[in-house]
C-alpha positions in Angstrom: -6.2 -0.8 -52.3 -5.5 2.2 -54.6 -8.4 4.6 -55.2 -7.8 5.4 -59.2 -10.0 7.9 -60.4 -10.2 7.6 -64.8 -11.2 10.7 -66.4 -12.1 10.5 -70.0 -10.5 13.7 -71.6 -12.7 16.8 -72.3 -14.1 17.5 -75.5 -12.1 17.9 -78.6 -12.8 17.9 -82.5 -13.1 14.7 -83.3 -16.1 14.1 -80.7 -17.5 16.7 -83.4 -16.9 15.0 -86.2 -17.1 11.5 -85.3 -13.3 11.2 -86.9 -11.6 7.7 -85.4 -8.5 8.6 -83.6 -6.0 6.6 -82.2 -2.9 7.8 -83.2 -2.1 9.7 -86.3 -5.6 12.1 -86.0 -4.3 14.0 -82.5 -6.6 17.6 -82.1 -6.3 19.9 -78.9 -9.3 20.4 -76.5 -12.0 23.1 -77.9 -13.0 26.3 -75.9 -16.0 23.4 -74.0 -12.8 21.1 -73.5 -11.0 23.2 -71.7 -14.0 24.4 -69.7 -14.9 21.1 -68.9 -11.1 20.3 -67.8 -11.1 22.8 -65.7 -14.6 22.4 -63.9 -13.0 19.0 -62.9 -9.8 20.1 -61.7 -11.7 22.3 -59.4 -13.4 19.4 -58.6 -10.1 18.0 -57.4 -9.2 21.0 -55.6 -8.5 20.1 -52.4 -8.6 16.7 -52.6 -5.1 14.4 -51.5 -4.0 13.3 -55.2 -1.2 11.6 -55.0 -0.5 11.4 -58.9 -1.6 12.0 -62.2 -1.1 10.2 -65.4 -2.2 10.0 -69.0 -2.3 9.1 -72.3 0.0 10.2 -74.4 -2.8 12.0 -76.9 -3.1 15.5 -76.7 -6.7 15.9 -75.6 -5.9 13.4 -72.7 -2.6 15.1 -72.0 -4.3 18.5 -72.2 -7.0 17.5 -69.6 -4.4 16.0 -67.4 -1.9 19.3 -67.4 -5.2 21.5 -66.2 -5.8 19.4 -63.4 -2.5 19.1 -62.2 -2.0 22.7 -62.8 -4.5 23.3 -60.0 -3.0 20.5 -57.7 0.4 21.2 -58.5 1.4 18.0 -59.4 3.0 16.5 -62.6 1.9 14.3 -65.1 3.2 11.0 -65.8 2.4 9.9 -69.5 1.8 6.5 -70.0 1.7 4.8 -73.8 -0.6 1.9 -72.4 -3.2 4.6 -71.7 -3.7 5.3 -75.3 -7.1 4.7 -77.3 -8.2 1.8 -78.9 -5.9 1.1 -82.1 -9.0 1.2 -84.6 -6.1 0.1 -87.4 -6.8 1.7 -90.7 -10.1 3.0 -90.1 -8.6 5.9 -88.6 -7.4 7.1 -92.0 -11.3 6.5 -93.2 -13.7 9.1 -93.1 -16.0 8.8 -90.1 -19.0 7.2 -92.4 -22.2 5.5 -91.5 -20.8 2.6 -93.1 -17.3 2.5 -91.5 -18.7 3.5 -88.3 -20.9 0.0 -88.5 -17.5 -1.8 -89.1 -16.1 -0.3 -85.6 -19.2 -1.4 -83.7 -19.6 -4.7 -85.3 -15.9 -5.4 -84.0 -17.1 -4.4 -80.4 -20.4 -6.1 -80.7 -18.1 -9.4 -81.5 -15.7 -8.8 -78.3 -19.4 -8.6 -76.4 -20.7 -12.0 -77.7 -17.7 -13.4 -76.7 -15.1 -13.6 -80.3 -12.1 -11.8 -77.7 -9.9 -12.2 -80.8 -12.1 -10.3 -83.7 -9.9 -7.6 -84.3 -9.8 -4.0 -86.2 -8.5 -3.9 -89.5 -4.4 -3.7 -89.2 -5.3 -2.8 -85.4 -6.0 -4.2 -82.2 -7.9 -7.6 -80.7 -9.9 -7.3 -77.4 -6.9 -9.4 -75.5 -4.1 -7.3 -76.7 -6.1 -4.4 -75.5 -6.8 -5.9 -72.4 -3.6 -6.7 -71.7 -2.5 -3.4 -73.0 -4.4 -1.4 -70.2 -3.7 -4.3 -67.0 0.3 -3.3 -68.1 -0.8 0.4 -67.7 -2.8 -0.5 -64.3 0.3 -2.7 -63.0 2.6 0.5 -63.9 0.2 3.0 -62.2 0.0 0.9 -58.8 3.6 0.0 -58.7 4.8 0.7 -55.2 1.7 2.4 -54.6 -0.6 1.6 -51.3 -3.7 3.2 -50.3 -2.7 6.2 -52.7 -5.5 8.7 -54.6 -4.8 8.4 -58.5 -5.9 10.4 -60.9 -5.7 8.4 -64.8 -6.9 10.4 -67.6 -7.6 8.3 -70.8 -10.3 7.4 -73.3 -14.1 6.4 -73.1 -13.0 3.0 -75.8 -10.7 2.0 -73.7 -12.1 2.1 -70.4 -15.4 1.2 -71.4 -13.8 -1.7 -73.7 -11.6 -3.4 -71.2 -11.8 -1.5 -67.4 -14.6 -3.3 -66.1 -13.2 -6.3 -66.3 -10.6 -5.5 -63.3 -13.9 -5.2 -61.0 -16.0 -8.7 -59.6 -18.8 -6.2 -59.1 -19.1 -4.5 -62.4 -21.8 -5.4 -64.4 -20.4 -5.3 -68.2 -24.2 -4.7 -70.0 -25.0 -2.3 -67.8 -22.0 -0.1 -67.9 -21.9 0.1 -71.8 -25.4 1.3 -71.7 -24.4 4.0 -69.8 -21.8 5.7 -72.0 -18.6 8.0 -70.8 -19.0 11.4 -71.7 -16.3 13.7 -71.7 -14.2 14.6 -68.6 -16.7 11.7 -66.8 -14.8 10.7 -63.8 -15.2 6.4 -62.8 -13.9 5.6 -59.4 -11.9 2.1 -59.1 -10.6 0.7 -56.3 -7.1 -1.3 -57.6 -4.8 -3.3 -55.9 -3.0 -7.0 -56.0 -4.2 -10.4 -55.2 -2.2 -13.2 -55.5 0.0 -11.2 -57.8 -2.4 -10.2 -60.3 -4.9 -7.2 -60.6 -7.6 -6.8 -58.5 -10.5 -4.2 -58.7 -13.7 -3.2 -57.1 -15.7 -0.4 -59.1 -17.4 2.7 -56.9 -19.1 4.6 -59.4 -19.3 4.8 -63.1 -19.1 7.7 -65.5 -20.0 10.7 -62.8 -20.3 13.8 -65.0 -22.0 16.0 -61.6 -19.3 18.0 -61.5 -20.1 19.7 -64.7 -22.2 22.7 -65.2 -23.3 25.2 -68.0 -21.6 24.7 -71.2 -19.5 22.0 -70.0 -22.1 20.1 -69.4 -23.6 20.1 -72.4 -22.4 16.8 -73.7 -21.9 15.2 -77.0 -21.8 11.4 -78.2 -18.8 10.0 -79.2 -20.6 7.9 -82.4 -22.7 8.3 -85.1 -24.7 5.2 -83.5 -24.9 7.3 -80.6 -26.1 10.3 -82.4 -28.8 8.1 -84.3 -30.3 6.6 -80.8 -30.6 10.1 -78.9 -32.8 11.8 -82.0 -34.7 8.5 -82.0 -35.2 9.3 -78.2 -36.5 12.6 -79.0 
């Protein structure tokens, strides 16, 4: 089994303004991204990382070049490691209204409708099949090897669990991914398909002073923590 180890990228603008980005709203890190990129890279330090990849966004790919700065290791990007394809509500402004749209499609994919899809954008199974096809990539030739796979709290939280027999899907989207979170999977083949086991979910220990001072990625989010003082 390969040990992957998904980080969800530091903090960037659009975790400030609640902005939907998949593909055509792309911002850098801020000053706390960087920070917080760099806090896990020394977490990493030396550790026996055997890769790196990422998604092809800038605030993934950003994250991804500071860590393997300090390992000295490249990064592979990988287009299956991109967000969730949100459709045209990424050109929408980041509204109360049109975030209710983006969490009634996920709240359909939870009660089970797997093919309720955003509008002009993706349906639970081609996103799940979208991130396997990333998986299978990663793990290609790979045995017993220490990955590093930075990406995007949607996606993993979407779709990763279901790779692992002894994740608990309610659980883990109660327990959100904050920025540069690192979730420890163990990945390997059975039968010729995908096999996982999950180790731990959403560690953000390794952060400290500013970095760790965390923001949502939602307005729903938002809402729920002032309602919880």
């Amino acid at each position: 089994m390969n040990r992957l180890y998904l980080i969800r990228h530091g903090e960037n603008k659009a975790n400030i303004t609640k902005e939907f980005s998949y593909k055509e709203v792309d911002y850098p890190l801020t000053d706390k991204g960087r920070l917080q990129a760099q806090q896990t890279a020394k977490h990493f330090a030396g550790r026996d990382i055997d890769a790196i990849y990422s998604s092809p966004l800038k605030r993934a790919k950003e994250t991804a070049d500071i860590i393997a700065d300090r390992l000295n290791l490249a990064v592979a990007v990988v287009e299956n490691l991109r967000e969730v394809n949100v459709g045209d509500l990424e050109g929408r402004p980041p509204t109360a209204e049109n975030w209710a749209l983006h969490n009634q499609v996920l709240k359909a994919w939870y009660n089970g409708d797997l093919e309720a899809r955003f509008p002009d954008g993706e349906d639970y199974l081609t996103l799940r099949d979208r991130l396997r096809a990333g998986f299978r990539r990663i793990i290609d030739h790979k045995t017993d090897q220490d990955v590093i796979v930075v990406g995007h709290g949607g996606l993993f939280t979407a779709t990763g669990y279901e790779l692992c027999a002894n994740a608990d899907p309610e659980e883990l989207r109660d327990q959100p991914l904050h920025n540069c979170s690192i979730t420890t999977i163990l990945v390997g083949r059975r039968d010729g398909h995908l096999s996982g086991e999950l180790v731990t979910w959403g560690s953000h220990h390794h952060l400290h002073g500013d970095a760790a001072e965390l923001v949502s990625g939602s307005l729903e989010a938002d809402a729920s923590a002032e309602g919880d003082g």
